[in-house]
C-alpha positions in Angstrom: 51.0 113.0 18.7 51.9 111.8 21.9 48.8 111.8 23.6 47.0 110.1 20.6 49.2 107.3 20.1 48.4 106.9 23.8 44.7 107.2 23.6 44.8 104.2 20.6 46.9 101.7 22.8 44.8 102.1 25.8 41.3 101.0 23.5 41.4 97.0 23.4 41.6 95.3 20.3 37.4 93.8 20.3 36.7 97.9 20.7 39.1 98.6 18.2 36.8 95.7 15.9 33.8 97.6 16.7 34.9 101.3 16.0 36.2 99.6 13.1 32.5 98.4 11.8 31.0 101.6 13.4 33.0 103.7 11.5 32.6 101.8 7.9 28.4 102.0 8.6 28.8 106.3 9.1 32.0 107.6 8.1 30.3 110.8 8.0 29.0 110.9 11.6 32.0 109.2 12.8 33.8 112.6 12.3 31.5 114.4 14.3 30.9 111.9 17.1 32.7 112.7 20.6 34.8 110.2 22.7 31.6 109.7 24.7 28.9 108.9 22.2 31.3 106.2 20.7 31.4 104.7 24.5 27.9 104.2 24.3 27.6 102.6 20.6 29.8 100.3 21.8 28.3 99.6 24.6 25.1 99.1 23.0 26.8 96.4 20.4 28.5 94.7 23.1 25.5 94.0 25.0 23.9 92.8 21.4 26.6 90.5 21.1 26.0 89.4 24.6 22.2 88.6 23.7 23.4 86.6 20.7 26.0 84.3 22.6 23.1 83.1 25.6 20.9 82.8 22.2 22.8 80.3 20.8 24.0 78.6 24.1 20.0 77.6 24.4 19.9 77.0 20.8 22.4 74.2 21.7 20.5 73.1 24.3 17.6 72.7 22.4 19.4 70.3 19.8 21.1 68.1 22.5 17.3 67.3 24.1 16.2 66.7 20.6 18.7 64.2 20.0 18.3 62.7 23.5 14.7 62.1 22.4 15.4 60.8 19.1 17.3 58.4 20.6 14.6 57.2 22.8 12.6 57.0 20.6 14.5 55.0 18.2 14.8 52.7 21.1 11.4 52.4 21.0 10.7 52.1 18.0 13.6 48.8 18.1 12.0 47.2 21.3 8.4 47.4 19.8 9.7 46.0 16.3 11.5 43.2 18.4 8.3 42.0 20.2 6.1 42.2 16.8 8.8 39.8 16.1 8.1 37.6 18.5 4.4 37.7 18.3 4.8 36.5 14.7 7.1 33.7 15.6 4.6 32.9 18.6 1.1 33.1 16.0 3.4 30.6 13.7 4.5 28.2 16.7 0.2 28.3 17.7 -0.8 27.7 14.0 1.6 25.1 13.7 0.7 23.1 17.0 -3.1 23.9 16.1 -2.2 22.1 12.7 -0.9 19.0 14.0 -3.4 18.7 17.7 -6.7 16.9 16.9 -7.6 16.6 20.6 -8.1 19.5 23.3 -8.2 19.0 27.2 -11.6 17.5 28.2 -14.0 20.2 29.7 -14.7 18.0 32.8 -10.8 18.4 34.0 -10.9 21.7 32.9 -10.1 23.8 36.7 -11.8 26.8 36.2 -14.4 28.8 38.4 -17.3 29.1 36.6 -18.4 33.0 36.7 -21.7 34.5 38.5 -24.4 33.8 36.2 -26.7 36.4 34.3 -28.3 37.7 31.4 -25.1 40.0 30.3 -22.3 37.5 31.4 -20.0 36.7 28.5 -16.9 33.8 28.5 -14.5 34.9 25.9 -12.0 32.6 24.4 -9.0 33.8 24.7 -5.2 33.1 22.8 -2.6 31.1 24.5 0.0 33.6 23.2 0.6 36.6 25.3 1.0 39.0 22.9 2.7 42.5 24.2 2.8 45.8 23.0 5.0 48.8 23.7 3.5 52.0 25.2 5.6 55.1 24.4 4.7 57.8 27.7 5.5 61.3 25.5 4.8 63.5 28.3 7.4 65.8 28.7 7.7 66.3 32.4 8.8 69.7 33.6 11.5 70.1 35.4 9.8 72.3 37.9 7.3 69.5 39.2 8.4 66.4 41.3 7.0 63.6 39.8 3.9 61.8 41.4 2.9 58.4 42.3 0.4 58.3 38.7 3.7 59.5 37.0 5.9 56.9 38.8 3.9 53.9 38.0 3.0 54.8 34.4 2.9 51.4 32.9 4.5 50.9 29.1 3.9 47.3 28.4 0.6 45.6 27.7 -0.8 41.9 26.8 -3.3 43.1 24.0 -6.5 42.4 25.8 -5.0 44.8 28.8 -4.6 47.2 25.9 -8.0 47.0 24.6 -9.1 47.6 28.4 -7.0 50.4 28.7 -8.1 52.2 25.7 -11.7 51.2 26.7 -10.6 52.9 30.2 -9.0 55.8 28.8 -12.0 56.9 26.5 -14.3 56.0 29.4 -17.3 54.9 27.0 -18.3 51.7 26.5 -22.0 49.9 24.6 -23.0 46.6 25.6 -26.3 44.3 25.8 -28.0 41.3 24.7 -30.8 40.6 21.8 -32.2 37.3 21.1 -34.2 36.6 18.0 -34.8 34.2 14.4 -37.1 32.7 12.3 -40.1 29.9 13.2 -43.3 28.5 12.3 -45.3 25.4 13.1 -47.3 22.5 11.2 -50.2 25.0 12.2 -49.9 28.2 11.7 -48.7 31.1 13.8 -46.0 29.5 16.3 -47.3 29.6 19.9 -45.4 29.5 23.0 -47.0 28.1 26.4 -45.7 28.4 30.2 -42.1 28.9 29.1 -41.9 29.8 32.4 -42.6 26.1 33.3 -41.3 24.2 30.9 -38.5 26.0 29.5 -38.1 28.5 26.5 -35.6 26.7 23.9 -37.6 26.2 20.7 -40.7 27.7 23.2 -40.0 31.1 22.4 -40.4 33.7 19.3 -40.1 37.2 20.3 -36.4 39.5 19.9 -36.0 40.9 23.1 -32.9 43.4 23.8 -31.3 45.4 26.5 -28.7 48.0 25.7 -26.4 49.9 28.0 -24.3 53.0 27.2 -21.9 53.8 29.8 -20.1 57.1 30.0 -17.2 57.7 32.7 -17.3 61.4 33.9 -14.8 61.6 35.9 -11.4 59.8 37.6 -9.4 61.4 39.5 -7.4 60.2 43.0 -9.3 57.4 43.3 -13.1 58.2 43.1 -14.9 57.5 39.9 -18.0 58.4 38.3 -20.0 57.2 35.4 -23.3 58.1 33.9 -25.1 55.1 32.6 -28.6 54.3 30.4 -30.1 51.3 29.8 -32.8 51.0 27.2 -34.7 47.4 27.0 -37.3 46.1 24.9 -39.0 43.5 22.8 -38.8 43.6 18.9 -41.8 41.1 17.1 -40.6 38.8 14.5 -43.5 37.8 13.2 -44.6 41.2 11.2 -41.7 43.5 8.7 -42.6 46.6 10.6 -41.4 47.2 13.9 -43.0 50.2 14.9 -43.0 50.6 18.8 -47.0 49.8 20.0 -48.3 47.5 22.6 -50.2 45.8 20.1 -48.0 44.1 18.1 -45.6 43.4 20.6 -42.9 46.4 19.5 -42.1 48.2 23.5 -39.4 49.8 24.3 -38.8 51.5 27.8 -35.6 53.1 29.7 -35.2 50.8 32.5 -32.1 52.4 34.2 -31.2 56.0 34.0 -28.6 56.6 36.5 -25.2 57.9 38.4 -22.7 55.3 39.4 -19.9 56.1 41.8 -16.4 54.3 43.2 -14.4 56.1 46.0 -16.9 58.7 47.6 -18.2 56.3 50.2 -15.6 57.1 53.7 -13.9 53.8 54.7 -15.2 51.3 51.9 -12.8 53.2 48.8 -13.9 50.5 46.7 -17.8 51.0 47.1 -20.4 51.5 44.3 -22.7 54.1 45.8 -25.3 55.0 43.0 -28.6 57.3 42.9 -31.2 57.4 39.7 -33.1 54.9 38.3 -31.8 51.5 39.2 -31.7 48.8 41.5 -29.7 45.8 43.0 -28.7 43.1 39.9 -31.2 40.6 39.1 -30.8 37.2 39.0 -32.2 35.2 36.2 -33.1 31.4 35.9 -32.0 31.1 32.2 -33.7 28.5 31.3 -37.4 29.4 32.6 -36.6 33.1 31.3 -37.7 34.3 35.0 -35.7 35.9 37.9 -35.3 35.3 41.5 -34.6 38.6 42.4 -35.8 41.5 40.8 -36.8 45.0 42.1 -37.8 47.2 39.3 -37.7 50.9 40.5 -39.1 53.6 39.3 -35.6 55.5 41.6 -33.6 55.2 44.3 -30.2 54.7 46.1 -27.6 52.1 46.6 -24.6 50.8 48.2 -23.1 47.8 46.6 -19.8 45.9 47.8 -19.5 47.1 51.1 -16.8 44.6 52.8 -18.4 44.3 56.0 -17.1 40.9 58.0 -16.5 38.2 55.6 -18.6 39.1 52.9 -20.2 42.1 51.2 -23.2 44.1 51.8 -25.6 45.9 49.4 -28.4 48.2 50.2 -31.0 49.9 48.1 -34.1 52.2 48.6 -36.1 52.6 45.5 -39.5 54.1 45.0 -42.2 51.5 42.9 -45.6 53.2 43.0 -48.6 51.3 42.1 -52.0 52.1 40.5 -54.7 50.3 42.5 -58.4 50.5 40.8 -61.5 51.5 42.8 -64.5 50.7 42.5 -67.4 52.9 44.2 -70.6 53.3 44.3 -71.8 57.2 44.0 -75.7 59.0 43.8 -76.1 60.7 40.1 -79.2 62.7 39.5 -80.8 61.8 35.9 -83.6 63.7 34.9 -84.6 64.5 38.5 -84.4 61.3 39.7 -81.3 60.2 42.0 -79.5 57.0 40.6 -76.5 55.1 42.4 -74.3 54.2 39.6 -70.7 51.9 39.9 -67.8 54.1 38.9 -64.0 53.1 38.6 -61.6 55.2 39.9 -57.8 54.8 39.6 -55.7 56.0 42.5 -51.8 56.0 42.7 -50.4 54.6 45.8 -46.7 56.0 46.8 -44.8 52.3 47.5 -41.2 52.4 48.8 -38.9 49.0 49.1 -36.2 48.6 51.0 -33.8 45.3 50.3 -30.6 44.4 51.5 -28.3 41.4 50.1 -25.3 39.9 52.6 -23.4 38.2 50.0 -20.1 35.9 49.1 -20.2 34.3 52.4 -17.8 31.8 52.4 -18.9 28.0 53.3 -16.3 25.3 52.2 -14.1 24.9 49.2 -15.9 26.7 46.3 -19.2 27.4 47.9 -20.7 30.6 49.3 -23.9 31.8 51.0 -26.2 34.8 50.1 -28.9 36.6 52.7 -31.5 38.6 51.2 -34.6 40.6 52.6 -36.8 43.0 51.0 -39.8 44.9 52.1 -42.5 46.6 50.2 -44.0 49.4 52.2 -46.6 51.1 51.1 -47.3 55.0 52.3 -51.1 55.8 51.3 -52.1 59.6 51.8 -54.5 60.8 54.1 -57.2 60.6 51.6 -56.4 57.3 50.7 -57.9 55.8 53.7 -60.3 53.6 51.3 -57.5 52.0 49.2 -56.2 48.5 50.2 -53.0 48.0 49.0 -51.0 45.4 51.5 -47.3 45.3 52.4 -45.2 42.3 51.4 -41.8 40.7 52.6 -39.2 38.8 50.7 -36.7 36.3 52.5 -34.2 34.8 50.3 -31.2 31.8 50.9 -29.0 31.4 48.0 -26.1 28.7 48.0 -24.0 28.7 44.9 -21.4 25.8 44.5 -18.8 26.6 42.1 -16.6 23.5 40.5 -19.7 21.3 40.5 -18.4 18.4 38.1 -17.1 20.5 36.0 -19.5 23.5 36.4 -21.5 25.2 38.9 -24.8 24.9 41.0 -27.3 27.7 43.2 -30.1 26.8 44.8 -32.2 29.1 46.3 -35.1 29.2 49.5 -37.1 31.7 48.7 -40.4 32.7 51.0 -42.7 35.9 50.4 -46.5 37.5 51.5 -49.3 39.2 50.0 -48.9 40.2 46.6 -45.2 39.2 45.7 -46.3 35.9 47.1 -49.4 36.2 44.0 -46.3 36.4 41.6 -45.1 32.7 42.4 -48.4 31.3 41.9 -48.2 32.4 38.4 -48.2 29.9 35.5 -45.6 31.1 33.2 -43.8 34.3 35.1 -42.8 33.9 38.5 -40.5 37.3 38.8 -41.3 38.4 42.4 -42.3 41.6 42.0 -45.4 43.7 44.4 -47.2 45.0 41.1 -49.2 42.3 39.4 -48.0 43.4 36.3 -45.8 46.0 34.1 -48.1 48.6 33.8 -47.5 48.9 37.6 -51.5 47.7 38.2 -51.8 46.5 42.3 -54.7 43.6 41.6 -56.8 42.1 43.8 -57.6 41.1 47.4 -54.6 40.0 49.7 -55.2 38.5 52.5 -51.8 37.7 53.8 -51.0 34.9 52.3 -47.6 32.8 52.0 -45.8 31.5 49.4 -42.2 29.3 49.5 -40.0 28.4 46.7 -36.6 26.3 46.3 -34.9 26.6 42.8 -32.1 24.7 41.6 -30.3 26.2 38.5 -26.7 24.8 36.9 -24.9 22.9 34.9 -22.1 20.1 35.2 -20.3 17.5 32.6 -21.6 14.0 32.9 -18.3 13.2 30.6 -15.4 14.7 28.5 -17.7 15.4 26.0 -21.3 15.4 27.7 -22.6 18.6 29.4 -26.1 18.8 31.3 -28.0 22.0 32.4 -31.0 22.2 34.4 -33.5 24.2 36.1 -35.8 23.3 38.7 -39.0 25.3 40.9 -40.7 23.3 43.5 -43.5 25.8 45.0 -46.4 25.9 47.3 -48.5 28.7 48.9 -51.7 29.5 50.5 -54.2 32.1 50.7 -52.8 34.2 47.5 -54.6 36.2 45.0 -54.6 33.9 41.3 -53.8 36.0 38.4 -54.0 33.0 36.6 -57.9 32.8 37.6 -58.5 36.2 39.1 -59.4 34.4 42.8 -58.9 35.2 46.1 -58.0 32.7 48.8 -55.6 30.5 46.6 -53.7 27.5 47.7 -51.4 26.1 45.4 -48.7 23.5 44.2 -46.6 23.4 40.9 -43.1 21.8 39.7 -41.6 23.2 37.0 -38.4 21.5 35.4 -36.1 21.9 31.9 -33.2 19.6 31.5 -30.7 20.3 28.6 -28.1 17.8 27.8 -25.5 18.2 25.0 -22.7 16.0 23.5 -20.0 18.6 23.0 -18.6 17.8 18.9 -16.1 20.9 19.7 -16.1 24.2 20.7 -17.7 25.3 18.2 -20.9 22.8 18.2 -23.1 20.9 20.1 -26.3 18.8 19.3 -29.2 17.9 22.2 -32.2 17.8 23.4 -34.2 19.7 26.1 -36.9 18.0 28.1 -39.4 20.1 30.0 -42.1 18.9 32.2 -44.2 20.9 34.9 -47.3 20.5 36.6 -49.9 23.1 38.8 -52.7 22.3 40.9 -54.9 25.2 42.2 -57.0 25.1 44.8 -60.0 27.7 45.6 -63.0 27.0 48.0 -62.9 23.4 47.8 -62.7 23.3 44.0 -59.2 22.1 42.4 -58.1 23.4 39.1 -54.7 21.9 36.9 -52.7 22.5 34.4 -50.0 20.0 33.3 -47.6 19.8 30.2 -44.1 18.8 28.8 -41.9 19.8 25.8 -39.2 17.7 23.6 -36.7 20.2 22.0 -34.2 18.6 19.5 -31.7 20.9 18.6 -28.1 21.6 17.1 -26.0 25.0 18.2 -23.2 26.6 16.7 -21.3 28.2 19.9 -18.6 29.7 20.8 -17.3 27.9 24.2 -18.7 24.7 25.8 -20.9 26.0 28.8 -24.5 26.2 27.8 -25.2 29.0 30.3 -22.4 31.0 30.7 -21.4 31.2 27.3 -22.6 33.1 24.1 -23.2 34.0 21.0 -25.1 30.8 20.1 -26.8 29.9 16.8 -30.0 27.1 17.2 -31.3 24.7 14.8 -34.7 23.5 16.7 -37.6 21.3 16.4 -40.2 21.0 19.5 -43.0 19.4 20.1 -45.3 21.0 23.2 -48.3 19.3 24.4 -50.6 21.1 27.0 -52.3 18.2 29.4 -54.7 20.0 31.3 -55.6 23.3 30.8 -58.0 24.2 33.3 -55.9 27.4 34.8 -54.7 29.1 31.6 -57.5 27.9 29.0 -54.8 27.7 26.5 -54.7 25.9 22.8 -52.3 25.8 19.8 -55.0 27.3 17.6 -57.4 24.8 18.4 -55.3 22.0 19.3 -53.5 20.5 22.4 -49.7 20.1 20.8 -47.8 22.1 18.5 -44.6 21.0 16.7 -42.7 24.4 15.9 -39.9 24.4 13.5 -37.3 27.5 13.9 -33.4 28.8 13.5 -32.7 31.4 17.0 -29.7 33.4 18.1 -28.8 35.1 21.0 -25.8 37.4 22.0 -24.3 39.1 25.0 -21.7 41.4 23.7 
C-alpha cells in the first residue's frame, strides 16, 4: 500500500486527466494494460493535444488577417464613396455654370498646339471636371518575396480617361479606323466627281471608303513591348444596295498592313518602334485634295521609327514594292507551214526594293520644326530580265510645319522626284508619289529621266473668334515625264491646284461655309499644248464635334456644289454630256 500511494502521487495531475478518459473508453483493457503501454497512450494523446493547440494558434491567425483586410477594405470602400461624392457635387457645380454661360472662350485665343495631322487623328472634347476613381491592388504579396519596383509604384488613383487607358492597356486590344460615306444625286443623273484631287473633294465626292485596324499587345514585360497589328482598308459603293466585294462596281477590299510592332528591343533607343511585316513609314495626307505627300506602299519590310538621334528623330524603312512591267515582243510562229512574226504581250515581274529615311521634329523657332526625307526606288532585274526597262527614281522632301498659326497650324512642303514617281505628280486628279503607275502594281511607260518639283501648303487658322479658314494649295511643274493622263512620253508640264474652306463657327457643335476650288493644267508634248481647267462652289452646313475643320471629327455635311470643267483637253471628261454638274448630298465621316 505504500508503494502505490507512492506510484499515484508521482503521476501529474494532466496524466492523471488522461488515464482518467483512457480508462472510461476501455475499462476492460485498462486492467490488462502494463505501466508501459499506458506511457505510450499518453504519449500519443499528448502529442494530439499538441497538434490541436498550433491548429488553433493559426486558426487565430487566420481571423486577425481577415479582419485586417476587412478593414481595408472598408476603407476603401469609404474613400471611393467619398470621391463619387464629389464627382456628383462637381457634375452639378458644371451643369449649373453650363446653365447660366451663354459665351465660351473664342477659338482664336484658344493656346493650344494643334496635333500632327492625318487621316486617323481624332480631338476629343474632354470634361473640365477631373473625375477620380479608386483602384483597390488585391494582390496579396507573400511574405517571402521583396517587393519590386512594378509593386512599389502600383498606382490606385485615376482621372476616368486614365482609367479607360488603363483598362484599354491592361487588355492590350484595341479597334480603330475611319469610314466616310452618305447619300447624293445631281440635276442629272448619276453624281460625278472630277479632279478632286485638284479642286477639292467636299460635295466632290461619293464613294465610302474605310480603314480598320485591330491591334493586339502580345507581350509587356521589363520594358519591351510587342503588338501584332492588321489593317484592312477599302472602298464600299453607295450608289448600288449590294456591296459585294468586285472591281466592277467599286466594292475592294485589301489587307494593307499585316505586321509586328515592337518598343524596347532596339540597344540604346528603349523607346524605339522597330517593326517587320507588311508596313511602312506613316503617310501624310493633304485632306482636302484626298492625296498624300508621302506614301510608300509595301508589299514588306523593316523599320525603325523614333530613333532620338541629335535634336530630332530618325526613321528608317526597307520595304519590298515589286512591279509588273508589260512586254511587248515580236516572235516567228509557223502557220500552216509558213513562218509568221506575230506581236505578243508578255508580263514580267520586276523585284523593286525602296529605301527611305525621314529626320524629323527639328526644331526651328517658337512652334515650328523641320522634316528631311529621302527615298529611293531601286529596282533589281534578274539575269534574264536584261530586256525589261524599268528605271530607278528618287524622292527629296522639305517639310516645315508651324504650329499656333493664328490660332491653328501650317506645313508646307518642297517636294522634288525622277522617272516614274515624278509621272505621279503630273497626274490630274491623284498625285500620291508612288513608283507603280497604279494599284494593281502596273510599271507604265517610257521614262526618260525626267523631273518633277512640287511645294504644298496645307492648314488652317481663325480669321476671327468665330471665323475659321482651311486651305490647301499644289503649285507643280516637271519635264520630260511619262503622262498617264495622255499615255505620252516626253511631258512637260504646269498645274495649280487650290481648295479654300471657310466657316463661321455657330458653336461647337455647328458650322455653315463654303468651299471654293479652282485649279488649272497645261501639258506640253512635242510642241503641242494640251489644258484642262476648272473650279467648284461647295455651300455647306456641318454638324461637328469641335471647331477645327481638319483635325477634328465626326462631322455630318449638308452640301450643294456646283463643278464646271473649263477645258477638258487632258482628261476628256463630261457630267453625262455636260460641262457642270450641281450635286445635291448629306456625307459623314469618322475617325474613331
Amino acid at each position: 500500500m505504500k508503494y502505490l500511494t507512492k506510484a499515484v502521487l508521482n503521476v501529474k495531475p494532466k496524466r492523471i486527466v488522461l488515464i482518467t478518459l483512457l480508462g472510461l473508453c476501455s475499462i476492460q483493457n485498462s486492467f490488462a494494460a502494463t505501466q508501459e503501454e499506458l506511457e505510450a497512450r499518453i504519449s500519443m494523446l499528448e502529442q494530439k493535444l499538441l497538434a490541436l493547440s498550433e491548429e488553433s494558434i493559426d486558426l487565430k491567425k487566420q481571423v486577425i488577417e481577415s479582419n485586417k483586410q476587412l478593414a481595408q477594405l472598408n476603407k476603401n470602400i469609404q474613400q471611393q464613396q467619398i470621391v463619387i461624392n464629389n464627382q456628383q457635387k462637381a457634375l452639378k457645380n458644371q451643369s449649373v455654370a453650363l446653365a447660366q454661360t451663354s459665351t465660351k472662350i473664342p477659338a482664336s485665343k484658344q493656346n493650344q498646339t494643334q496635333p500632327n495631322i492625318n487621316s486617323k487623328s481624332v480631338v476629343q472634347q474632354k470634361p473640365t471636371v477631373d473625375n477620380q476613381i479608386v483602384i483597390v491592388n488585391d494582390t496579396k504579396q507573400s511574405d517571402n518575396v521583396a517587393p519590386t519596383s512594378q509593386t512599389k509604384s502600383v498606382k490606385n488613383s485615376f482621372t476616368l480617361s486614365e482609367f479607360k487607358d488603363y483598362i484599354k492597356d491592361e487588355i492590350g486590344f484595341s479597334f480603330n479606323g475611319y469610314f466616310r460615306g452618305g447619300w447624293s444625286t445631281s440635276q442629272n443623273g448619276k453624281p460625278k466627281n472630277y479632279a478632286e484631287g485638284a479642286l477639292g473633294r467636299f460635295g466632290n465626292e461619293y464613294g465610302g471608303w474605310y480603314d480598320l485596324v485591330f491591334k493586339q499587345k502580345v507581350y509587356d514585360e521589363d520594358g519591351h513591348r510587342v503588338d501584332a497589328i492588321v489593317m484592312i482598308d477599302g472602298n464600299v459603293a453607295t450608289n448600288k444596295a449590294a456591296g459585294l466585294f468586285n472591281t466592277q462596281d467599286d466594292n475592294i477590299m485589301q489587307f494593307s498592313d499585316i505586321y509586328l510592332s515592337t518598343k524596347g528591343f532596339v540597344p540604346g533607343f528603349p523607346d524605339a518602334n522597330l517593326w517587320v511585316g507588311k508596313h511602312s513609314l506613316p503617310y501624310n495626307e493633304i485632306q482636302m485634295l484626298d492625296w498624300k505627300t508621302q506614301k510608300t506602299p509595301a508589299g514588306g519590310g523593316i523599320g525603325i521609327e523614333d530613333l532620338g538621334i541629335g535634336v530630332g528623330k530618325l526613321d528608317l524603312a526597307l520595304v519590298r514594292a515589286d512591279v509588273n512591267v508589260k512586254q511587248v515582243k515580236k516572235v516567228e510562229v509557223v502557220n500552216n507551214g509558213n513562218t509568221e512574226i506575230q506581236t505578243v504581250t508578255k508580263h514580267e515581274e520586276v523585284d523593286l526594293n525602296e529605301i527611305e529615311f525621314r529626320y524629323r521634329d527639328i526644331p526651328l523657332w517658337q512652334d515650328a520644326t523641320l522634316a528631311i526625307n529621302g527615298r529611293y526606288s531601286a529596282p533589281n532585274k534578274s539575269k534574264i530580265q536584261d530586256s525589261v526597262s524599268v528605271k530607278n527614281a528618287w524622292l527629296g522632301s522639305l517639310v516645315l510645319r508651324q504650329n499656333n498659326f493664328f490660332g491653328g497650324f501650317n506645313q508646307w512642303t518642297l517636294q522634288t522626284a525622277t522617272n516614274s514617281v515624278a509621272s505621279q505628280l503630273a497626274n490630274i486628279n491623284t498625285n500620291n508619289p508612288e513608283f507603280a503607275a497604279n494599284s494593281d502594281n502596273d510599271y507604265i511607260g517610257t521614262h526618260t529621266g525626267g523631273k518633277a518639283y512640287r511645294l504644298v501648303s496645307e492648314g488652317e487658322a481663325y480669321l476671327a473668334d468665330k471665323v475659321i479658314v482651311a486651305h490647301a494649295l499644289a503649285l507643280t511643274t516637271g519635264t520630260d515625264v511619262y503622262s498617264y493622263d495622255l499615255n505620252l512620253a516626253h511631258t512637260d508640264f504646269s498645274s495649280f491646284k487650290s481648295a479654300i474652306r471657310p466657316a463661321y463657327i455657330w458653336d461647337n457643335y455647328n458650322q455653315s461655309g463654303i468651299e471654293l476650288g479652282y485649279f488649272r493644267q497645261k501639258n506640253k508634248v512635242k510642241g503641242k499644248s494640251y489644258n484642262e481647267e476648272g473650279f467648284k462652289t461647295t455651300i455647306f452646313h456641318s454638324f461637328k464635334v469641335g471647331e477645327s475643320i481638319l483635325t477634328s471629327r465626326p462631322d455630318i455635311r449638308f452640301y450643294v456644289s456646283y463643278i464646271e470643267s473649263l477645258q477638258n483637253e487632258i482628261s476628256k471628261f463630261d457630267f453625262n454630256g455636260k460641262d457642270n454638274q450641281i450635286s445635291f448630298g448629306v456625307q459623314t465621316e469618322v475617325w474613331f
